[in-house]
N, C-alpha and C positions, 0 to 999 in steps of 0.2 A: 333707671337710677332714681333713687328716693331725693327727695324735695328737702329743704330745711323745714319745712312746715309739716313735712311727714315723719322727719324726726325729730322733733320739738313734742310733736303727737303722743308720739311712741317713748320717749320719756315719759310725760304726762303719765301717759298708761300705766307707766312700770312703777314710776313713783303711785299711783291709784293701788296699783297691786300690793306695793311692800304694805300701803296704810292699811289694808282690807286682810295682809297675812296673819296668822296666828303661829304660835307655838315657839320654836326654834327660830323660824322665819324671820318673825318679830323682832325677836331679843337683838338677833344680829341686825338687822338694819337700825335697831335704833341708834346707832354709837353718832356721835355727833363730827365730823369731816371734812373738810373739803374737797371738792371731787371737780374732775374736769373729763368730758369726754370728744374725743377728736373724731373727727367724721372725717377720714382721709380722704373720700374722694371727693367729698365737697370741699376741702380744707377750710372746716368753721372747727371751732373746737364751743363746747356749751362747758360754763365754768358755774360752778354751783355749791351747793353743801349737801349732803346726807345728814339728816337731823330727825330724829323723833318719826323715825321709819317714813319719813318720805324723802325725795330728792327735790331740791329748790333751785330752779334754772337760776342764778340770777344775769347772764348775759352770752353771748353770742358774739365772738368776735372771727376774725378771719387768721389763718393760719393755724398750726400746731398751738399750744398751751403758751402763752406768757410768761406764767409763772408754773411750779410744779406744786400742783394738790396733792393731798395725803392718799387720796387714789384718782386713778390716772386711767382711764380706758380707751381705747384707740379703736375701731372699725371704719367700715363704710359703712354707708347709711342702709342701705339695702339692707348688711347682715344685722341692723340694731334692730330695722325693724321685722325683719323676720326672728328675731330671737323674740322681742316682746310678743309678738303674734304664737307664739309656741312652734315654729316652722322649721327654726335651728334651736339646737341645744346650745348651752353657753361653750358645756364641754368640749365636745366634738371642735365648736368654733375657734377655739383658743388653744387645742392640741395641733391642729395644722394650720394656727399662724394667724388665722380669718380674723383672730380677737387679740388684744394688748391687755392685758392686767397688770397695773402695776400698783402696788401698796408694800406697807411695812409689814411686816410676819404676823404680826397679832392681829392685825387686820384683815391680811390675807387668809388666817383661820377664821375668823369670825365671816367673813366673807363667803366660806368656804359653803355653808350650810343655806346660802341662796342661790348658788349655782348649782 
């Protein structure tokens, strides 16, 4: 089972990857957010923003979300950090259940082109 510090990691990473994207990639991560992502089997949830193509942890609290961000991501920490490692796909992950995405529609499209 992945660590808090393995996936704090693995954010890091992924926010390193959107700032390093080009093209389409880009565009979509830049939209500015708030974002929360729940680690169910450690029950931490990491509460942050999506800004200027990166993600900004700003805390680490215990349990499900507090409040509800404009996007909302749920796994276990294992599947976070095997998606950022390239080991799972998002898709695959989030077709049988493995992943939670939840955002507004314009979002979830613009989204659409980093998974």
């Amino acid at each position: 089972m992945a660590t808090i510090d393995e996936c704090r990691a693995a954010l890091d990473r992924l926010s390193g990857n959107l700032a390093q994207a080009d093209g389409g990639v880009r565009g979509a991560a830049a939209m500015d957010r708030s974002l929360s992502c729940h680690i169910t089997d450690l029950d931490r949830t990491f509460t942050g923003r999506l800004e200027g193509g990166r993600i900004r942890v700003d805390a680490v609290s215990p349990g499900p979300p507090a409040a509800k961000a404009e996007i909302r991501l749920a796994m276990t920490g294992d599947d976070l950090v095997a998606m950022v490692a390239g080991e799972l796909k998002f898709a695959k992950a989030w077709a049988s259940g493995r992943v939670r995405l939840e955002a507004g529609f314009r979002d979830l499209l613009r989204l659409k082109s980093l998974l």
